[in-house]
C-alpha positions in Angstrom: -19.2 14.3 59.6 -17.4 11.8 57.4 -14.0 12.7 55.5 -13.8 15.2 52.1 -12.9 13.3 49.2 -10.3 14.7 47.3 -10.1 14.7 43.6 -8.4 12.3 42.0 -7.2 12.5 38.2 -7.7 9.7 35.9 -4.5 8.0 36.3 -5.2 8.0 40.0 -8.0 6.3 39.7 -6.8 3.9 37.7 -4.6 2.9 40.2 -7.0 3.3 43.3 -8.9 0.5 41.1 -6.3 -1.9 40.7 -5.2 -1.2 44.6 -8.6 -3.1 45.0 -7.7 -5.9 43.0 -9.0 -4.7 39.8 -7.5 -6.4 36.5 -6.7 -3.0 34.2 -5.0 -4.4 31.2 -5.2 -1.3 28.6 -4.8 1.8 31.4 -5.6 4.3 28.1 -8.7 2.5 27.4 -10.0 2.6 31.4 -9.2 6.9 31.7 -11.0 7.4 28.6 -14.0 5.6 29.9 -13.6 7.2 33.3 -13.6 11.1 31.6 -16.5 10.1 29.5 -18.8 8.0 32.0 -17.6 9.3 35.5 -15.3 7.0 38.0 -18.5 7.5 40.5 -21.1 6.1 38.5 -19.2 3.3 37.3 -17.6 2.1 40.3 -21.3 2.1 41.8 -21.6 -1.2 39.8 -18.7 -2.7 41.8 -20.9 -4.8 44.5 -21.8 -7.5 42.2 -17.3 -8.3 42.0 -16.3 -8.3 45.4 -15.5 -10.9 47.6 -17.4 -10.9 49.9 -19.8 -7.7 51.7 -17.2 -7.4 54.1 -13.6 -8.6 51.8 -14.2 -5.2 49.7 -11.5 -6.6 47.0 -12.1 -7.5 43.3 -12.7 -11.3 42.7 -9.5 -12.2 41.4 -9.2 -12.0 37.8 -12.1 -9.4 37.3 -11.3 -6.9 34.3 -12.3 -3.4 34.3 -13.8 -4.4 31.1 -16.4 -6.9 32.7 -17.2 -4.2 35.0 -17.6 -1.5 32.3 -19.8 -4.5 30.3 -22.3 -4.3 33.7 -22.6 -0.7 33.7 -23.7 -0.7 29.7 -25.9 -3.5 30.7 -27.8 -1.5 32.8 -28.0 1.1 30.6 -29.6 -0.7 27.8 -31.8 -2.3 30.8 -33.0 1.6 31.3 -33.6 2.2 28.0 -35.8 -0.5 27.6 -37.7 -0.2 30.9 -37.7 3.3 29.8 -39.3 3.3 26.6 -42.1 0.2 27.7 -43.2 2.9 31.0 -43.3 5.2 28.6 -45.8 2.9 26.5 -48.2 2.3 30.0 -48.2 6.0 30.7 -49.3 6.8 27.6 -52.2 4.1 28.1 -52.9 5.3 31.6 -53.3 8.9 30.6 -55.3 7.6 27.2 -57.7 5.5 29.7 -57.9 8.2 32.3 -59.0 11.2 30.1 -61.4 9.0 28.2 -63.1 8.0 31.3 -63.3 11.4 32.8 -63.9 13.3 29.8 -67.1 10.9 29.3 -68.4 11.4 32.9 -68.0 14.5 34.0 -67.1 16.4 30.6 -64.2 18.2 28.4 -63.5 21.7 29.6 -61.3 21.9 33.0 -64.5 23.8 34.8 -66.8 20.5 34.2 -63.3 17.6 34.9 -61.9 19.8 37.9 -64.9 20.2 40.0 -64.1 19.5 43.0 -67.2 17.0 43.6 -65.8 14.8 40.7 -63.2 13.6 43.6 -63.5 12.0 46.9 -65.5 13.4 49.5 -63.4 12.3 52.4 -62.5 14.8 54.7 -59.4 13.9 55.3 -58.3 14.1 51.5 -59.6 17.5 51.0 -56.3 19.3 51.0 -54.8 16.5 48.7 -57.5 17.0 46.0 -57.5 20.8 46.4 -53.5 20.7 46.1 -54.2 18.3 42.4 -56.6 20.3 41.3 -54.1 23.5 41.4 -51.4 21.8 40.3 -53.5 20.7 36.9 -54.6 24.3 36.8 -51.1 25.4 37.0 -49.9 23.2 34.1 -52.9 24.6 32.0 -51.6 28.2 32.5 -47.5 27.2 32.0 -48.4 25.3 28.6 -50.6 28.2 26.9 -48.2 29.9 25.8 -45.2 27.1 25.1 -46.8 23.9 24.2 -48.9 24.0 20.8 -51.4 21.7 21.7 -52.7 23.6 24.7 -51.7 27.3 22.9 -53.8 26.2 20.0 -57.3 25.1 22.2 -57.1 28.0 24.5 -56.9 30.5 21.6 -59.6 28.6 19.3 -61.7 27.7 22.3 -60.8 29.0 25.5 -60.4 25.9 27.1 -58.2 23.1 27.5 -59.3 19.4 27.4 -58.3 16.6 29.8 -57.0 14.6 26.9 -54.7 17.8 25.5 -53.8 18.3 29.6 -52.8 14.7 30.5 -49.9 15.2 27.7 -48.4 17.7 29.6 -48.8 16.2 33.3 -46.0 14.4 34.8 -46.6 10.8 35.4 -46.7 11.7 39.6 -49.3 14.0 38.9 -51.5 11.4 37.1 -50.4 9.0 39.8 -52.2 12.1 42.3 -55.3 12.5 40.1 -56.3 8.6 40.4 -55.4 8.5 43.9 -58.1 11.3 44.8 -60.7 10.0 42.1 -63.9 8.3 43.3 -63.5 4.8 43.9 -66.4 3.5 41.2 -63.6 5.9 38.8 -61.0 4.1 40.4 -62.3 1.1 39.7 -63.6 1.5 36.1 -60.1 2.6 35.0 -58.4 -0.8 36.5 -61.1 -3.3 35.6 -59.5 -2.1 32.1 -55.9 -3.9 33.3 -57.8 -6.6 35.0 -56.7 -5.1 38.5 -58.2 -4.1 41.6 -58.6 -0.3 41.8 -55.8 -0.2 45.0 -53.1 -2.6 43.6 -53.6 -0.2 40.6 -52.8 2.8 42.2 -50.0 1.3 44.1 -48.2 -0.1 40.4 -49.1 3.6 39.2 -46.6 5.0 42.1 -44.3 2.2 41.5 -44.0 2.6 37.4 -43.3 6.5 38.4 -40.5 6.0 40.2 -38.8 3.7 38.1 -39.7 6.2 35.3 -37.3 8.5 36.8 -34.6 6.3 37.8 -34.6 5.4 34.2 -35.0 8.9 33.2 -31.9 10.0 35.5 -29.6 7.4 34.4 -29.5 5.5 38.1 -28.6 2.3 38.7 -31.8 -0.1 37.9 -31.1 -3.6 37.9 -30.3 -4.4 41.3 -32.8 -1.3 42.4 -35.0 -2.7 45.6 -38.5 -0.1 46.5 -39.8 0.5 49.9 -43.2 -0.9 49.2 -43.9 -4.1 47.7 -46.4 -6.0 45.4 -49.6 -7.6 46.4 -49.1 -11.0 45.6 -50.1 -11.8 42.1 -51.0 -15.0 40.0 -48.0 -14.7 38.2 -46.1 -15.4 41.3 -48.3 -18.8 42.1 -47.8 -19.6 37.9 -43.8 -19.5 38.4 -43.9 -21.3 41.4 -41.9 -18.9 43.2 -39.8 -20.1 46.3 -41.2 -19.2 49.5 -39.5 -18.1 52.5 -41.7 -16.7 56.1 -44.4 -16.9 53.9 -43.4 -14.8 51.6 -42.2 -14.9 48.2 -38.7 -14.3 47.6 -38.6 -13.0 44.5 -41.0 -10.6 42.7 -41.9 -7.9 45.6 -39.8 -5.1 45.9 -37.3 -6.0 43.6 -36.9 -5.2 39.7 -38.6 -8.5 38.9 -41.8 -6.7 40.6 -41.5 -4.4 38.4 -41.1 -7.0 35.1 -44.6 -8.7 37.0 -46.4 -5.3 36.8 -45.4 -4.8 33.4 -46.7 -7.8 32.1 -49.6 -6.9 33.4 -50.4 -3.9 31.8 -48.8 -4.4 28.2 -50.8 -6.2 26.0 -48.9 -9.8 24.9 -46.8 -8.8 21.6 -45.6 -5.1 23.9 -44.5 -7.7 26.5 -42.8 -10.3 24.8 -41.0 -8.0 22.9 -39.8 -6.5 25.8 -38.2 -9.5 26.9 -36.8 -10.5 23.8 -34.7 -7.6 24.0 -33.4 -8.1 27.9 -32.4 -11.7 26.6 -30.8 -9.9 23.7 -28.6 -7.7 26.4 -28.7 -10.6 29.1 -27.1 -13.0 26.8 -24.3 -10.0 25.1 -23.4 -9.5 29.5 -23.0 -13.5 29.9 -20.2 -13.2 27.0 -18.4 -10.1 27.8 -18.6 -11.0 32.2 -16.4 -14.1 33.1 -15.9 -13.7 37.1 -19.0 -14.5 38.3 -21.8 -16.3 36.7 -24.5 -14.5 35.0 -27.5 -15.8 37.5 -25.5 -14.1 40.4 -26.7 -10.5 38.3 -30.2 -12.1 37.5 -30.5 -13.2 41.2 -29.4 -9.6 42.1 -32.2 -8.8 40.0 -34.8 -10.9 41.7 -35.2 -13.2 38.5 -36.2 -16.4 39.6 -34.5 -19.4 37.6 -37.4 -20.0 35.1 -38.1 -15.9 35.0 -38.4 -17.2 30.8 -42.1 -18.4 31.6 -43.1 -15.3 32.2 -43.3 -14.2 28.7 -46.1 -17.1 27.6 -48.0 -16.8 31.0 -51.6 -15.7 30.8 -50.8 -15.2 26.8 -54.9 -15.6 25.1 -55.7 -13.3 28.2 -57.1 -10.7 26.1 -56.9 -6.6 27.7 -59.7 -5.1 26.8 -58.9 -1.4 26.4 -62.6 -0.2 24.9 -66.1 -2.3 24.8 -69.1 -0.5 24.8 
């Protein structure tokens, strides 16, 4: 059982940061950003300005203001992240409802028969436990969200494409996991995917959804699973180490790879107009290390720029009949 941590006040804080070699130059200006963002969360951003992983000291000459200019870097990072997932659920739940709603029809007793999922065995319990859950959110939301409130009492039923605005982004994530594979695979033919590396981005986009959503640390985040290799990778030439490419599998450039491939071009390149935007305003404010140490943190390879045009008069094509 390891040591309590006592609390510290601001001022002691201060001064446990520049016992580790921290540069504090305006002590007022440091407490007031300790009260308002937490000495925790900030000094979480610390690994990027030591030493060395086991010299656990500040590079010399490293201001609490460079590493205040990280922490803002990531959150910007989030919010962008945030708001382009936000743009592929919506897509995803769009695409999903549509499909579903065509084959198997609008009211929950014709989309949650049970036959409309896989009939293996061994995923009975799984589809059972979806099913519920949807069932659950249909009952919670007819009396609080108006959408839902308004077809129950004119109709009596609920649609998928009223439902899918109330279900979590896991829950989706659930529903195409137990959904027939030709379903499965209609839905990711959309993105140009196989139906399997699409479920496995699905799981990946929802976990960086709440890492965003919970204000975690995102730009040096690394995922247990990784990405199936992808074009992209072969395009940028990615450096390869044990057969395997060094960049772009678990890391948050994974993430930028399985973005690109499920925003359509002008969504995308916006996207990373605005990183280079925040990217560049970090390479002015941070002085003690060079800005690819944080891009190499992040899994960006050196020419991560190319990205943007790759693939660009690939065309997504979201309906044809």
């Amino acid at each position: 059982m390891g040591v309590n941590k006592d609390f510290k006040n601001l001022e002691e804080q201060v001064e446990i940061l520049r016992n580790k070699g921290l540069t504090v130059e305006n002590p007022n200006y440091a407490m007031e950003v300790l009260f308002r963002e937490n000495y925790f969360f900030l000094n979480g951003y610390r690994h990027l300005f030591m030493k060395s992983s086991t010299n656990r000291t500040y590079i010399p000459g490293t201001t609490f203001e460079e590493l205040y200019s990280l922490f803002l870097f990531d959150r910007a990072f989030r919010n962008i992240l945030f708001k382009n997932i936000l743009n592929i659920e919506n897509n995803l739940k769009s695409i999903i409802s549509y499909h579903l709603s065509l084959r198997y029809g609008y009211h929950e007793k014709d989309y949650l028969n049970y036959r409309n999922f896989t009939n293996n065995p061994e995923r009975s319990r799984q589809v059972s436990d979806v099913v519920k859950k949807m069932k659950r959110q249909i009952k919670s939301n007819a009396a609080s969200h108006s959408a839902t409130m308004h077809y129950v009492n004119s109709y009596g039923y609920v649609p998928l494409w009223v439902l899918v605005k109330v279900l979590s982004f896991g829950i989706i994530g659930e529903l195409y996991s137990i959904l027939k594979k030709e379903d499965q695979i209609s839905i990711a033919d959309v993105y140009d995917l196989d139906s399997d590396t699409l479920g496995n981005y699905i799981v990946l986009l929802s976990n960086y959804r709440n890492l965003c959503a919970h204000e975690d640390i995102v730009f040096e985040n690394h995922t247990q699973r990784q990405i199936a290799d992808t074009k992209i990778h072969r395009q940028l030439k990615i450096p390869i180490t044990n057969d395997e490419y060094i960049y772009g599998k678990n890391d948050v450039f994974a993430l930028i790879i399985v973005i690109k491939q499920m925003l359509l071009y002008d969504e995308f390149k916006n996207m990373m107009l605005e990183f280079k935007h925040i990217l560049d305003n970090l390479e002015m404010n941070v002085r003690s290390i060079p800005i690819t140490k944080v891009l190499d943190r992040m899994g960006f390879p050196d020419n991560w720029e190319e990205i943007i045009e790759l693939n660009k008069n690939e065309k997504k094509v979201f309906y044809e009949k």
